[in-house]
C-alpha positions as CSV (number, residue, x, y, z in Angstrom):
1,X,162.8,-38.5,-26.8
2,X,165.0,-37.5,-24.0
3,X,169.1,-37.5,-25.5
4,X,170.9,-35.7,-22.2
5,X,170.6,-35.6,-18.4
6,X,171.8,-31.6,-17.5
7,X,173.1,-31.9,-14.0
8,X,173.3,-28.0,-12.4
9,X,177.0,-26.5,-11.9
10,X,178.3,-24.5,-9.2
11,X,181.1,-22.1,-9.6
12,X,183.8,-22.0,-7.1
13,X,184.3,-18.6,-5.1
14,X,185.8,-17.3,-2.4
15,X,183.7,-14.5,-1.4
16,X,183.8,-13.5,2.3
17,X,181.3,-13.7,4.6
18,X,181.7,-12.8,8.3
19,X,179.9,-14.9,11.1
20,X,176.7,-13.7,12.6
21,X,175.5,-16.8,14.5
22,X,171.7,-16.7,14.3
23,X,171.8,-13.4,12.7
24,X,170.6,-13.9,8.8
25,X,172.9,-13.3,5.7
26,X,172.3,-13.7,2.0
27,X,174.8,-16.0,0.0
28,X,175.1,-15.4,-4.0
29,X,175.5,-18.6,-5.6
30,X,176.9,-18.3,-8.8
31,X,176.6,-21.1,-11.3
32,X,174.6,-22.8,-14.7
33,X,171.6,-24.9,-15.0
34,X,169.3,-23.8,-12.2
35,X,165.7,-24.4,-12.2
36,X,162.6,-22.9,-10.3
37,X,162.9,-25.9,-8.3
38,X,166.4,-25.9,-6.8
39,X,167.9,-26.8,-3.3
40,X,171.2,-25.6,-1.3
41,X,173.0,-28.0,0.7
42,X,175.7,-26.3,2.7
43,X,179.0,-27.6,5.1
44,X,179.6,-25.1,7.6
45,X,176.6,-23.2,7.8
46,X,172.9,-23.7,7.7
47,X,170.6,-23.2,4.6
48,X,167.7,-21.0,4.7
49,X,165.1,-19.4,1.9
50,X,166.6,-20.2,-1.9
51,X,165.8,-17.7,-4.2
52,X,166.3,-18.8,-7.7
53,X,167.4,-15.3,-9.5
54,X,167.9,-16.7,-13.0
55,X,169.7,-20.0,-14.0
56,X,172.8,-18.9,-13.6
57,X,172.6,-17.6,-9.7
58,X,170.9,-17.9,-6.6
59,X,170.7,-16.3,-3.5
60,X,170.3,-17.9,-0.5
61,X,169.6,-17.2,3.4
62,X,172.2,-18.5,5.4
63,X,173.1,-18.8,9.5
64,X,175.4,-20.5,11.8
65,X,178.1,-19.9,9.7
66,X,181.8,-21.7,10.2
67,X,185.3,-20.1,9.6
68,X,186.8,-21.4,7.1
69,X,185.6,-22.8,3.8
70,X,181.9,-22.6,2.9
71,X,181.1,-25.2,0.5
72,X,177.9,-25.6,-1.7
73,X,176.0,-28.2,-3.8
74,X,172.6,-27.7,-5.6
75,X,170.2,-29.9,-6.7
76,X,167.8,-28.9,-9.3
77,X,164.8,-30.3,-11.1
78,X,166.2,-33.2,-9.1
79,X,169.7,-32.9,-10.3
80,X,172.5,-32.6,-8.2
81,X,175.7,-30.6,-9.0
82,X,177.9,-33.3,-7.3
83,X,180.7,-32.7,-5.0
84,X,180.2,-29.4,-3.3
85,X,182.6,-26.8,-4.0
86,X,183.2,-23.4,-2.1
87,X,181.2,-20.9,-2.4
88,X,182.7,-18.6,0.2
89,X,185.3,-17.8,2.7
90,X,183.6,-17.4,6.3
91,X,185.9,-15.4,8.9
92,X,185.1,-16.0,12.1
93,X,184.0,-12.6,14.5
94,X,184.9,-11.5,17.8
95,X,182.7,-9.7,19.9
96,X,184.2,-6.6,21.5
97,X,184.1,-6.4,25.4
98,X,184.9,-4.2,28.0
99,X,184.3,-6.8,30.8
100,X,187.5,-6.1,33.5
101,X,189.7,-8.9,34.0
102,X,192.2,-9.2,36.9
103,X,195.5,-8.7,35.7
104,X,196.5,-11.5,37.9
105,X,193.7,-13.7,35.6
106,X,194.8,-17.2,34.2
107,X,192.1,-17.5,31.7
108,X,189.8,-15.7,29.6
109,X,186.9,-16.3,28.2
110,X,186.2,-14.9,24.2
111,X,182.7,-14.5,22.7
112,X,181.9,-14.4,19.0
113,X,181.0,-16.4,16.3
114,X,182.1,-18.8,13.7
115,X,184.7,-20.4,16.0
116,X,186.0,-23.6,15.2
117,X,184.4,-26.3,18.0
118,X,187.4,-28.2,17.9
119,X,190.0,-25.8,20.2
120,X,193.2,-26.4,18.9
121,X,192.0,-25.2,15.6
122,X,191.7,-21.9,17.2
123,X,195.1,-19.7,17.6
124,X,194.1,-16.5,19.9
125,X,196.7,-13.8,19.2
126,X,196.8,-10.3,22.0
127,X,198.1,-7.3,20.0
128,X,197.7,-5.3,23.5
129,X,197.7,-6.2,27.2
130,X,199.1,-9.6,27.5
131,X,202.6,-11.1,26.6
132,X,203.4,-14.8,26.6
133,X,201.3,-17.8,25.7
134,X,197.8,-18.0,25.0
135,X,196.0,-21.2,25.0
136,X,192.3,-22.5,23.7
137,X,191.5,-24.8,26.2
138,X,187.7,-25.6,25.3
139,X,185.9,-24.0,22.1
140,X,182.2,-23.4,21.0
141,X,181.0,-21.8,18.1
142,X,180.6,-18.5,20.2
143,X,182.9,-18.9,22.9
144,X,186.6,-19.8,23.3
145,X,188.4,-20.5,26.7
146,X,192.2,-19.3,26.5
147,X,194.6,-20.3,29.2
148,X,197.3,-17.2,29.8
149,X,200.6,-18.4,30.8
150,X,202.5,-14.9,30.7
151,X,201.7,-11.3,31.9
152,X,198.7,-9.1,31.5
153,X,199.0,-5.5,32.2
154,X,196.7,-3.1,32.7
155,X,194.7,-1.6,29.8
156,X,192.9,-2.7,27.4
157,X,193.2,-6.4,26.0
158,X,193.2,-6.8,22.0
159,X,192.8,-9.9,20.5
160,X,192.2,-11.3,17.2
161,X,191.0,-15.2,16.3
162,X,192.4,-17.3,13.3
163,X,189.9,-20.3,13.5
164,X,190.3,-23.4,10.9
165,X,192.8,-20.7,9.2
166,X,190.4,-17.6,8.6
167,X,190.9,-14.6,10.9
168,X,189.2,-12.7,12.3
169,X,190.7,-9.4,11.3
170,X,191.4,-6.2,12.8
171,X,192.1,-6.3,16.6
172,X,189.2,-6.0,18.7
173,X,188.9,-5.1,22.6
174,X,188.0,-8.8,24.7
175,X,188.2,-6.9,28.0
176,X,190.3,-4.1,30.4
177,X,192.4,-5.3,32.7
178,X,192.8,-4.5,36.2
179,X,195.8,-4.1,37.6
180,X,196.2,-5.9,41.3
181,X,198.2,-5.1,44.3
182,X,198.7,-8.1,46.3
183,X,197.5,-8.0,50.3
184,X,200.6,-8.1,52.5
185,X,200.3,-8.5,56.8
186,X,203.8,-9.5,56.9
187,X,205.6,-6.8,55.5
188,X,207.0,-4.7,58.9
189,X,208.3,-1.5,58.4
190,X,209.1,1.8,60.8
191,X,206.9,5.2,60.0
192,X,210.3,6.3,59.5
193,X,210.5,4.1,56.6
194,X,211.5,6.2,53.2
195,X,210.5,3.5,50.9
196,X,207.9,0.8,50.3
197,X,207.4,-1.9,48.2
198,X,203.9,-2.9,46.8
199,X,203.8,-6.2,44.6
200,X,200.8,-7.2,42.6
201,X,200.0,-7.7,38.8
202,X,199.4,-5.4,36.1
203,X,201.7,-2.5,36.8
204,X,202.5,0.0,33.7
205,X,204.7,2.7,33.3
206,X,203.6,5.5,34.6
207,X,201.7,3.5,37.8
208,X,200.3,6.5,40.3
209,X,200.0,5.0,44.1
210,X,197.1,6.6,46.2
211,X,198.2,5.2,50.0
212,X,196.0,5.8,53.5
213,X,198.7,6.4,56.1
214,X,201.5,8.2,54.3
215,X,202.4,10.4,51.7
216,X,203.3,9.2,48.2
217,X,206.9,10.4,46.3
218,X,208.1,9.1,43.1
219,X,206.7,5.8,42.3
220,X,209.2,3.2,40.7
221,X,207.9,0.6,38.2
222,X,210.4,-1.8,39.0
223,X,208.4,-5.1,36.7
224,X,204.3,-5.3,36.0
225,X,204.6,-6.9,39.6
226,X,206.3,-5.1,41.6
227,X,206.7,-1.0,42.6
228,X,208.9,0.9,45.1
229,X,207.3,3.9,46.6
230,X,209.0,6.6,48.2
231,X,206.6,7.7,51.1
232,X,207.2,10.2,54.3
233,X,204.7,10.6,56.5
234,X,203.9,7.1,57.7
235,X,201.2,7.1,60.4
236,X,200.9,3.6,62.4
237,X,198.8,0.6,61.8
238,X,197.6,-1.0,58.8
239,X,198.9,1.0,55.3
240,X,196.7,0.3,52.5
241,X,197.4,0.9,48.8
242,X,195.6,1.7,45.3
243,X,196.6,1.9,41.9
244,X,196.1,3.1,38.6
245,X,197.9,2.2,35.8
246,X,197.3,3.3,31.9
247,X,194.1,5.1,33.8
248,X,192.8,2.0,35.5
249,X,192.6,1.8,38.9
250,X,192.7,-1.3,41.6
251,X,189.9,-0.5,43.2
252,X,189.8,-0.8,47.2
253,X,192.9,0.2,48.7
254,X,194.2,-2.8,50.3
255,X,196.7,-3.2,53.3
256,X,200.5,-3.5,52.0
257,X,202.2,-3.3,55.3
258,X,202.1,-2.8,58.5
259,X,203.9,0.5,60.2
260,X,205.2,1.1,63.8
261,X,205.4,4.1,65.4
262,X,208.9,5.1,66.8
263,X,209.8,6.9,69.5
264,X,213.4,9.3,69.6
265,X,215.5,8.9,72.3
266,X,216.0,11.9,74.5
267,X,217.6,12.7,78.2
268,X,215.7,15.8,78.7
269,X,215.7,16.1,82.4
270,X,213.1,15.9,84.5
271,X,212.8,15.9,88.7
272,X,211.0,13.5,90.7
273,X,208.0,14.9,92.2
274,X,206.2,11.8,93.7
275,X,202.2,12.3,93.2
276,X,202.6,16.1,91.8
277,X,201.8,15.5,88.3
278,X,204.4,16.6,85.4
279,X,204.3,16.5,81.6
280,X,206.7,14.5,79.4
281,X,207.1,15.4,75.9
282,X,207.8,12.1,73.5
283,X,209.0,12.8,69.9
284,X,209.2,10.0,67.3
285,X,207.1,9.3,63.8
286,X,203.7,7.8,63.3
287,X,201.7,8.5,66.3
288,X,197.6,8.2,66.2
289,X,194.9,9.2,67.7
290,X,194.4,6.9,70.9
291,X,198.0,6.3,71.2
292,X,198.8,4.7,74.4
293,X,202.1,5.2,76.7
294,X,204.3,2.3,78.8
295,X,207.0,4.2,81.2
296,X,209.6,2.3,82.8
297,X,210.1,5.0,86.2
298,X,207.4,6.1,86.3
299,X,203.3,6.1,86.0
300,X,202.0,7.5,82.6
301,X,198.4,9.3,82.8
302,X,197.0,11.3,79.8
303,X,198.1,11.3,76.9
304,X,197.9,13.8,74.1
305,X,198.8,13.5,70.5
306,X,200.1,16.7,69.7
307,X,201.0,15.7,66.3
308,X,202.2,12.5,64.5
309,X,205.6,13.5,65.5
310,X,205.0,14.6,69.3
311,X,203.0,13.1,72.6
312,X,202.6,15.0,75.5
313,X,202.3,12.7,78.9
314,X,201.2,13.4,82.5
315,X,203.3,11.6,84.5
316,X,204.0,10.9,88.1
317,X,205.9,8.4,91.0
318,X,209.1,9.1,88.8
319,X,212.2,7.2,89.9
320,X,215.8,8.9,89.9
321,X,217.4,7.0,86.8
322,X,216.3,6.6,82.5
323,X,212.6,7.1,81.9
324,X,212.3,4.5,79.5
325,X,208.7,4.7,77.1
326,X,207.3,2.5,74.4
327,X,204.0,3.7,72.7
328,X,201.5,1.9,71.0
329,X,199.5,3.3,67.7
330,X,196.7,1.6,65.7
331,X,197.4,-1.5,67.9
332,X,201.1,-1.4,66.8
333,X,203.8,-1.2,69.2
334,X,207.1,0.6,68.8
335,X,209.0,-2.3,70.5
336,X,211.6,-2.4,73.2
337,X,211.2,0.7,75.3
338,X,213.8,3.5,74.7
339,X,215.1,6.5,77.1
340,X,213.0,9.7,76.9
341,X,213.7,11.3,80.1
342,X,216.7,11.4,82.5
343,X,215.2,11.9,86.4
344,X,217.0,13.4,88.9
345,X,216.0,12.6,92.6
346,X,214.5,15.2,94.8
347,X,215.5,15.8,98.7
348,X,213.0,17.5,100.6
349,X,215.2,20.2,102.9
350,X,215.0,19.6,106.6
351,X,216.2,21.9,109.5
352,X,215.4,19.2,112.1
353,X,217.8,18.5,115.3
354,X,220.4,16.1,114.7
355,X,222.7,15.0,118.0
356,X,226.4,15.0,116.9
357,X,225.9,11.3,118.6
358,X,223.4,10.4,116.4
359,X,224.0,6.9,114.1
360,X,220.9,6.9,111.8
361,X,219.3,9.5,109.8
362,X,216.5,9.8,107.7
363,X,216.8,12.0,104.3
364,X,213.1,12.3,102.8
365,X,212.6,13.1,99.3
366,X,210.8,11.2,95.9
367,X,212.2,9.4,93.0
368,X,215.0,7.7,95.3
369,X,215.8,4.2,94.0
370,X,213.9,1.3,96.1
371,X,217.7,-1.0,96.1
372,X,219.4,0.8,99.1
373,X,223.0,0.0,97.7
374,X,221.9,1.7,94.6
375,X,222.2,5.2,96.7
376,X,225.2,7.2,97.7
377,X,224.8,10.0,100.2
378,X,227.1,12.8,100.1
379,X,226.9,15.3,103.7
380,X,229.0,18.6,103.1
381,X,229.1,19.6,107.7
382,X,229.2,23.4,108.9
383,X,232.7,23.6,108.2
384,X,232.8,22.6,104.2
385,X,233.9,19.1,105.1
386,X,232.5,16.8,102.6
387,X,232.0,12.9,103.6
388,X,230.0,10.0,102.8
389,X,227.7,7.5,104.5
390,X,226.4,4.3,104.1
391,X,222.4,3.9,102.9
392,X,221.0,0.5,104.9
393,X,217.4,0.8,103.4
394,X,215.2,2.9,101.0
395,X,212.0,3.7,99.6
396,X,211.2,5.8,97.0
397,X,210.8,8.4,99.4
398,X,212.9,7.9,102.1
399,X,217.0,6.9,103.2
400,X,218.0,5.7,106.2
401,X,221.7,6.7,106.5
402,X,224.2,5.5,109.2
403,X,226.6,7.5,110.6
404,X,227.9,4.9,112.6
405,X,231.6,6.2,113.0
406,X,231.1,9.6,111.5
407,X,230.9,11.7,114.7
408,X,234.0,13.5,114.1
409,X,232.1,15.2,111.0
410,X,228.8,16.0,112.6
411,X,230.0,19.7,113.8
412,X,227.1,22.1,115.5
413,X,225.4,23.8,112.6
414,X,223.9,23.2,109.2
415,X,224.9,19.7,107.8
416,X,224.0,19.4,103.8
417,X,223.3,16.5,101.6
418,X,223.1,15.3,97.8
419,X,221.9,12.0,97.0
420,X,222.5,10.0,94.2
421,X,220.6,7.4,93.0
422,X,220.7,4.6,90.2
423,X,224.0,7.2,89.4
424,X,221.5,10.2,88.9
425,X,222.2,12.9,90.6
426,X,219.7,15.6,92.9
427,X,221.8,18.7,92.1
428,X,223.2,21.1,94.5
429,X,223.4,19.8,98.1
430,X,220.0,21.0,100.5
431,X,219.9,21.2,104.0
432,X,219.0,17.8,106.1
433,X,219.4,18.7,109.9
434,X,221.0,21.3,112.3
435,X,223.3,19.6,114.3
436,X,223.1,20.9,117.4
């Protein structure tokens, strides 16, 4: 006759087990009472195989495991054990990555196992890489999205889960960020610019700056998103910028200003020489291949880039006055023309007749100013009188001078002349006619 029912018992125990997802684990179950015939029912992972080892344990194949608590009940020879009890502590596990994230990213995505599905019962904490606040947004049992609301610098990103309380452990790599530098078309600066700033995301001590168009000096790490470069050697056009911080680097340079070339002011003189070609020499800073020439006073031809700091031009048709230039580089201009040349006109001597009558003459030369009051004549006559006359019209090649009331100068012999024009001078007097 039957006096007792024996229901099986299951001993509490907080073991720890490590999520695998579908990957198999065995789980010692620890107890009294079991019988050939006994069955697992688990919450928070599933049940496999049941191996009954004697009556006081059991082994079991388990998957899909939970964080957190792992709790157990048995039934055997149709008994059960009741309320299920723990049998085991389940951490969750991240999966290391070394998937590059921008460090300009707002989220990131974590893969593992064992996460809690409900996200706020995950708490992501970076040990490297990222300061601020970290967010789960959405959660699966092998994935959690975290919204970043701080800064991520460049290096690698550590990261350990707590989900439903258990952690994860140790650190573990979730990805290398990438530090960023941030496309600029509207930052203007001179090739005679010392400095630069590049802004981006990311940046680390000890940032190195590799920049197409210039030469790179000490690099500044003023915040993670912003450096100042000191840079000489500025060409013109588009300047584009890498970087690599803590050894990672930004990958294709990209454009982080825009540089015009400049051109130095000089009065070097030159002569007017009509069609008869000459050569200017421009100095200034950032000059390139293909560089193209304006003149005010003149006609610009070839052009030759000696260097980045030097053109040479073949010029003609120069006018008496400032040679005024502007250049353009890269298909950036260096703005409002500037003086690069004084030109002094040029008087072509003459030994032709002259009547001491005479009211009109005609000085030929080149580079005269086209405005006829923008011309003074100066006549020195045969006796080292000196006087001047009016100009009624011009060319750039030609005067017509009256000498209405000026008889009492024009003596027989060799009657001289300088000409000034837009306040240039030609120089030391030449000969203009013989009055006979």
């Amino acid at each position: 006759m039957q006096v007792a029912t024996i229901a099986p018992v299951v001993t509490p125990s907080s073991a720890t087990l490590t999520a695998s997802g579908t990957t198999v684990q065995t789980l010692t179950i620890d107890g009294y009472g079991f019988t050939t015939v006994t069955t697992v029912t688990l919450t928070g992972g599933t049940a496999g195989t049941v191996t009954v080892v004697s009556a006081s344990q059991l082994t079991v194949v388990v998957t899909n495991l939970v964080a957190g608590s792992l709790t157990a009940s048995v039934k055997s020879s149709s008994i059960s054990s009741g309320t299920a009890v723990q049998v085991a502590t389940v951490d969750p596990a991240v999966t290391p990555s070394t998937t590059s994230l921008a460090a300009s990213a707002k989220t990131l995505t974590i893969h593992g196992f064992g996460f809690s599905t409900t996200a706020a019962n995950n708490v992501v904490t970076f040990t490297s890489g990222f300061t601020g606040t970290a967010t789960v947004t959405a959660a699966t049992a092998t994935t959690l999205t975290v919204g970043l609301s701080g800064t991520l610098t460049a290096g690698n990103l550590d990261a350990t889960v707590i989900s439903n309380s258990e952690s994860s452990g140790t650190a573990v790599q979730v990805g290398k960020v990438t530090p960023v530098v941030t496309s600029s078309t509207t930052n203007s600066q001179l090739a005679t610019a010392t400095s630069i700033t590049i802004n981006g995301y990311g940046f680390t001590t000890g940032t190195t700056v590799a920049l197409s168009g210039g030469t790179v000096g000490t690099v500044t790490v003023v915040s993670a998103n912003q450096l100042t470069v000191a840079v000489t050697n500025l060409l013109a056009g588009s300047l584009t910028a890498s970087v690599t911080s803590s050894g990672v680097s930004s990958g294709t340079a990209v454009q982080v200003a825009t540089i015009a070339p400049v051109v130095t002011s000089n009065s070097a003189t030159l002569t007017a020489s009509g069609t008869t070609a000459q050569t200017l020499t421009i100095h200034g800073y950032g000059f390139t291949t293909g560089t193209t020439v304006t003149l005010t006073g003149g006609t610009a031809g070839t052009v030759t880039v000696v260097s980045a700091n030097q053109l040479t031009v073949v010029v003609t048709n120069l006018v008496a006055g400032s040679l005024t230039a502007s250049v353009e580089s890269s298909t950036v201009s260096s703005g409002t023309a500037v003086q690069v040349a004084t030109v002094d006109p040029a008087i072509t001597s003459s030994t032709a007749s002259l009547l001491p009558t005479a009211t009109t003459l005609t000085i030929h030369g080149i580079g005269f100013s086209t405005m006829a009051a923008n011309n003074v004549v100066t006549f020195t006559n045969s006796n080292g009188v000196t006087f001047t006359a009016t100009v009624t019209s011009s060319t750039a090649t030609t005067l017509t001078v009256s000498l209405s009331n000026l008889s009492m100068y024009l003596t027989a012999g060799v009657l001289d002349a300088s000409v000034t024009s837009d306040g240039i001078s030609s120089g030391a007097a030449v000969i203009v006619a013989n009055v006979t």
